[in-house]
C-alpha positions in Angstrom: -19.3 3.3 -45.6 -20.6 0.8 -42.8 -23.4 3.6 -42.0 -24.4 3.3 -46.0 -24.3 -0.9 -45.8 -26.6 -0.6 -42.7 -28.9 1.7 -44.3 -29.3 -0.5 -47.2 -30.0 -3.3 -44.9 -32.7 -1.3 -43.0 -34.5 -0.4 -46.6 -34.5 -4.0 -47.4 -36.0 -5.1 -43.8 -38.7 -2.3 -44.1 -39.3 -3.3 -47.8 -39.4 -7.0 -47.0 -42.0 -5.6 -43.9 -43.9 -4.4 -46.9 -44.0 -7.0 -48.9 -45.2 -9.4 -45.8 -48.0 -7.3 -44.9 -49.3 -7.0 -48.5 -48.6 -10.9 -49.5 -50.6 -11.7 -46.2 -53.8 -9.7 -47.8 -53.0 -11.0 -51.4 -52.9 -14.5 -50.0 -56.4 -14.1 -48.1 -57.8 -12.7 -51.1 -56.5 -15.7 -53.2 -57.4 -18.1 -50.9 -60.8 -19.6 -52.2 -58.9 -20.1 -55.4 -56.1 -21.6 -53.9 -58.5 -24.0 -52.1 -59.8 -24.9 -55.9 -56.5 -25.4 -56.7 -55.8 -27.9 -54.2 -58.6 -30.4 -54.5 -58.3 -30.4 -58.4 -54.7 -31.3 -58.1 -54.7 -33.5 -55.3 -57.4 -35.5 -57.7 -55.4 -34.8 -60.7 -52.0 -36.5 -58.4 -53.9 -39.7 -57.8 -54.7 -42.9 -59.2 -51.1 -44.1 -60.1 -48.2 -46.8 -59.1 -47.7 -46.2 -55.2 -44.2 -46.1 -57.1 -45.3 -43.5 -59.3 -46.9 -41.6 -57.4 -44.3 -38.8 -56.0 -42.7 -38.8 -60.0 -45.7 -37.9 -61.0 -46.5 -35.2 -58.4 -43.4 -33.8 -58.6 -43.6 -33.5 -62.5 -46.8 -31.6 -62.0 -45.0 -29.2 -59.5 -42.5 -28.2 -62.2 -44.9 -27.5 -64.4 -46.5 -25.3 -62.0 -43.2 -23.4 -61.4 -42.9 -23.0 -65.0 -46.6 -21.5 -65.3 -45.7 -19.1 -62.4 -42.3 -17.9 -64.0 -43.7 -17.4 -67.5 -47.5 -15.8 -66.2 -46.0 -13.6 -63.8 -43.8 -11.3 -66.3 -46.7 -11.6 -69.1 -49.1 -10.3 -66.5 -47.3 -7.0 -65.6 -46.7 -6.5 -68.9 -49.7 -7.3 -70.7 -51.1 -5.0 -66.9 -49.6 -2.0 -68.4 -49.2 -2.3 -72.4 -52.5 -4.1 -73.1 -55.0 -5.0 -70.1 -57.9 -6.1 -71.9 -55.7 -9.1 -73.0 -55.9 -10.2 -69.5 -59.3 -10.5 -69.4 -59.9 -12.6 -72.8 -57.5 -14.8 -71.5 -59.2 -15.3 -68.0 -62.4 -16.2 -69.9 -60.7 -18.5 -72.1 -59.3 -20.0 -69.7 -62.8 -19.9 -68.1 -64.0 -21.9 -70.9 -61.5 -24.5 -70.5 -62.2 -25.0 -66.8 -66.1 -25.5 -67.5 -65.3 -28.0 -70.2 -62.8 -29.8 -67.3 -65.4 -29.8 -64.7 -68.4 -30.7 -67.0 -66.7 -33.7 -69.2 -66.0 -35.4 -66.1 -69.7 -35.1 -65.2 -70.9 -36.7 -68.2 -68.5 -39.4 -68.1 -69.7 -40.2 -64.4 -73.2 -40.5 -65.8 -72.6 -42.5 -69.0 -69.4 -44.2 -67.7 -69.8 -47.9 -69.5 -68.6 -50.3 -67.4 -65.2 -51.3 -69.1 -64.3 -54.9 -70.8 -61.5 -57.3 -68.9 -59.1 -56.7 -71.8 -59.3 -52.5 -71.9 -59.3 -52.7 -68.6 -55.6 -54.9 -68.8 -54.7 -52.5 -71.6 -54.9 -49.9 -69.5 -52.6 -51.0 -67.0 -50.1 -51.4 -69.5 -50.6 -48.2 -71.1 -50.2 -46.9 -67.6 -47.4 -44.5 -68.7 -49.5 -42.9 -71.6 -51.8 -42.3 -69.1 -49.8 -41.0 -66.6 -48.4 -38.4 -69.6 -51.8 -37.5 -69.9 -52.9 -36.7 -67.0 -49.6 -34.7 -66.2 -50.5 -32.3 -69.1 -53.9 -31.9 -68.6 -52.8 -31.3 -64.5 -50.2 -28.7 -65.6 -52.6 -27.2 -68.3 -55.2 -26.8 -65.2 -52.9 -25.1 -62.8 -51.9 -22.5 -65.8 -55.2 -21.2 -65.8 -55.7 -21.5 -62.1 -52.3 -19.9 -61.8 -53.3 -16.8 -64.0 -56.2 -16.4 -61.6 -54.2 -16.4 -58.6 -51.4 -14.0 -60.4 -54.1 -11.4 -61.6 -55.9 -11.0 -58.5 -52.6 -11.2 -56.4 -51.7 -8.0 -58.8 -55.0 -6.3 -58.4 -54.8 -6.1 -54.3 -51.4 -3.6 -54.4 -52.2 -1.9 -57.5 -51.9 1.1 -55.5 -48.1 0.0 -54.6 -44.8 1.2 -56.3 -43.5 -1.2 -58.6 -41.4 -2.9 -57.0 -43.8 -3.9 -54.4 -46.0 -5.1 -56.8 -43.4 -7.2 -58.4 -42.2 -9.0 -55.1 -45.7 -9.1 -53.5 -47.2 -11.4 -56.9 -43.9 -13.7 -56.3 -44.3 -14.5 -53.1 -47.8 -15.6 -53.7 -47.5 -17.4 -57.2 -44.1 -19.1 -55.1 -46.3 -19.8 -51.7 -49.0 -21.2 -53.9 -47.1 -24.2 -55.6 -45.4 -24.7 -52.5 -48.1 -24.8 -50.2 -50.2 -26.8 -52.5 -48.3 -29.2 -53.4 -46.8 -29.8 -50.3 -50.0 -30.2 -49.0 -51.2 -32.7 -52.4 -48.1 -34.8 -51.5 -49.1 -35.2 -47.8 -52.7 -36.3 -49.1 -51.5 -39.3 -51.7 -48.3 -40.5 -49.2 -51.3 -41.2 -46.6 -51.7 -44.6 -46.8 -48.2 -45.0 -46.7 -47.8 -43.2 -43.5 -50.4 -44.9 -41.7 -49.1 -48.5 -43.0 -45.6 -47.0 -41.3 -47.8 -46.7 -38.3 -49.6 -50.1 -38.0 -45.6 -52.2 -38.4 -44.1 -49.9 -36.2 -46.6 -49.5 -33.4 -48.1 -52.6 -31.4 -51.4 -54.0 -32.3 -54.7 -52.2 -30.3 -52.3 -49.2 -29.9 -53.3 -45.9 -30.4 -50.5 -45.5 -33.0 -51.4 -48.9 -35.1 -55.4 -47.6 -34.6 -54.0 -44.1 -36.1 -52.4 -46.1 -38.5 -55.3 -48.2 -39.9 -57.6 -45.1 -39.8 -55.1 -43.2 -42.6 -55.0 -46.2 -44.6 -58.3 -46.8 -44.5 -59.4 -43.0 -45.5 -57.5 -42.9 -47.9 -59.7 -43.9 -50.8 -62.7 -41.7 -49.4 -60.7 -38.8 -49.3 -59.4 -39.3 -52.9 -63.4 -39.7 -54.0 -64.0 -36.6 -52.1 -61.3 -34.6 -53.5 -62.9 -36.0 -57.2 -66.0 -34.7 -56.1 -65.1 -31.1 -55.1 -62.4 -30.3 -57.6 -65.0 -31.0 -60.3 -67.1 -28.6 -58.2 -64.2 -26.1 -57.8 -63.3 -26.0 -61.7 -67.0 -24.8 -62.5 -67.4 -22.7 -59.7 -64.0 -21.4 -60.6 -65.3 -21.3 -64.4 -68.0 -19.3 -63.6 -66.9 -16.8 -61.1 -64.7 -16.1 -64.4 -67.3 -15.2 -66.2 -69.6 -13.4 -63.8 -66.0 -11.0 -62.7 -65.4 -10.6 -66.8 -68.9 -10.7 -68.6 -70.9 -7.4 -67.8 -74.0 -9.0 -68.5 -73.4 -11.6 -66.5 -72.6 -9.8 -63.3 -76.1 -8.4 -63.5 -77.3 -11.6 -64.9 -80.5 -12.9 -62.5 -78.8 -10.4 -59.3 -81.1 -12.4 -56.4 -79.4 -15.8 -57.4 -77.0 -17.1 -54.7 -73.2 -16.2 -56.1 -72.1 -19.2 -55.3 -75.2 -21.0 -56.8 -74.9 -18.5 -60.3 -71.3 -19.5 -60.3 -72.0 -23.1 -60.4 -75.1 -22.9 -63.0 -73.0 -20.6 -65.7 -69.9 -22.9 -65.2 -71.7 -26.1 -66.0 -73.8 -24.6 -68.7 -70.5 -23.1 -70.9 -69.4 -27.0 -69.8 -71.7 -28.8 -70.7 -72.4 -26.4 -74.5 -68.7 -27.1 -75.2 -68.6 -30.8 -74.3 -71.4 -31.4 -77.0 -69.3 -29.2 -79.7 -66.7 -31.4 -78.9 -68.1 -34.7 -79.2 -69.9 -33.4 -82.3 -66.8 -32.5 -84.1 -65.5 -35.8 -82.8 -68.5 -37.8 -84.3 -68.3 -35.8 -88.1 -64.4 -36.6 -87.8 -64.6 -40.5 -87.4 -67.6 -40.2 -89.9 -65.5 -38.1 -92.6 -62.2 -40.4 -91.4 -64.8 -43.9 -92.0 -65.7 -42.5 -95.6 -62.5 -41.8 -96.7 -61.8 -45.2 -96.0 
């Protein structure tokens, strides 16, 4: 009987073995995607009530478990019952990333500057806001999720089942976790280095430290704006270059990276002007009905 236990326990070391060695080349091959997905939520987490600021984040990261728990199951099963699902989806969702990336262009380039009284209606609508940009964060990290999950399955394809199962976990877990955990480090900054500067003597090394993170704080939230737009159109279009036959062969001495960018802020920019079209014909229609 204690020989049987023990041997049980030896196949679940060796299979957890497994499972490390095949997460650690899952992760790697995740990685850039995992990078995308931390600068779009760590700019998706900010701009809130220092008060509301962890709510907030930690309302996104339940989302993002809920994404993982219902993509992971779809995935193996849409994997063996209907694969070519998994690709409409990914470009889809490819769509929707493009649209993210190139709608906040356009705003920064025909942003009006706002009136005193939107601007105080704003803050007092602060929890509309905050609603909003929950969803949309959550809605991002779905697609970004699927990403992660499908790629995560296609490095141990080759594996039994249950490998394949544990390895996908492990990631789509260690991929909230780690970046969120590293979004909640980023918007608690300032807060850490004010802790610094009323703890630490003046001139100090600790109080310099202090004022530094305070200080950086705002440039590394414009910087994260700046690359998670970036990141959702490079995402976008690395989608459709992976998914599209054409595209893949589609100009072939372009720079990836460069042909990523280009396709993703093309399908972007196409969709924003459907959109604002069939926003303009529905106040026009609303206006003459009136």
């Amino acid at each position: 009987m204690a020989s049987g236990f023990f041997a049980i326990l030896d196949d679940i070391a060796a299979l957890m073995d497994d499972v490390a060695v095949t997460a650690k080349i899952a992760t790697k091959k995740t990685a850039g995607i995992l990078g995308d997905d931390l600068a779009v939520n760590a700019e998706k987490a900010t701009g809130f009530l220092q008060s509301r600021e962890l709510p907030v984040l930690w309302a996104i990261t339940k989302g993002s478990f809920i994404n993982k728990i219902i993509i992971v199951p779809v995935v193996f099963l849409l994997q063996v019952f209907l694969p070519v699902a998994i690709t409409v989806i990914l470009i889809l969702g490819g769509f929707y990333l493009a649209y993210e990336g190139a709608e906040k262009i356009v705003e920064f380039i025909f942003h009006r500057k706002k009136k005193g009284v939107e601007v105080i209606q704003e803050i007092t609508d602060d929890r509309e806001l905050e609603k909003t940009k929950v969803k949309s964060a959550i809605t991002t990290d779905f697609i970004l999720s699927v990403e992660i999950v499908i790629i995560a399955l296609g490095s141990v394809l080759d594996k039994e089942l249950t490998l394949q199962i544990l390895t996908v976990s492990v990631v789509a877990l260690l991929a909230t976790v780690g970046v969120y955990g590293i979004v909640a480090l980023i918007v608690r900054m300032d807060d850490a280095g004010l802790g610094l500067m009323k703890r630490a003597p003046e001139k100090s090394f600790l109080h310099t430290m202090g004022n530094i993170l305070v200080k950086s704080l705002p440039i590394v939230i414009k910087f994260l704006a700046f690359v998670g737009t970036i990141a959702l159109l490079l995402v976008a279009g690395g989608i459709f270059i992976h998914n599209i036959d054409f595209l893949h062969h589609f100009m072939p001495t372009l720079p990836d990276i460069l042909k990523e960018f280009l396709l993703g802020l093309i399908a972007g920019v196409l969709i924003v002007l459907v959109v604002m079209g069939g926003k303009a014909l529905f106040k026009r229609k609303s206006q003459q009905d009136s």
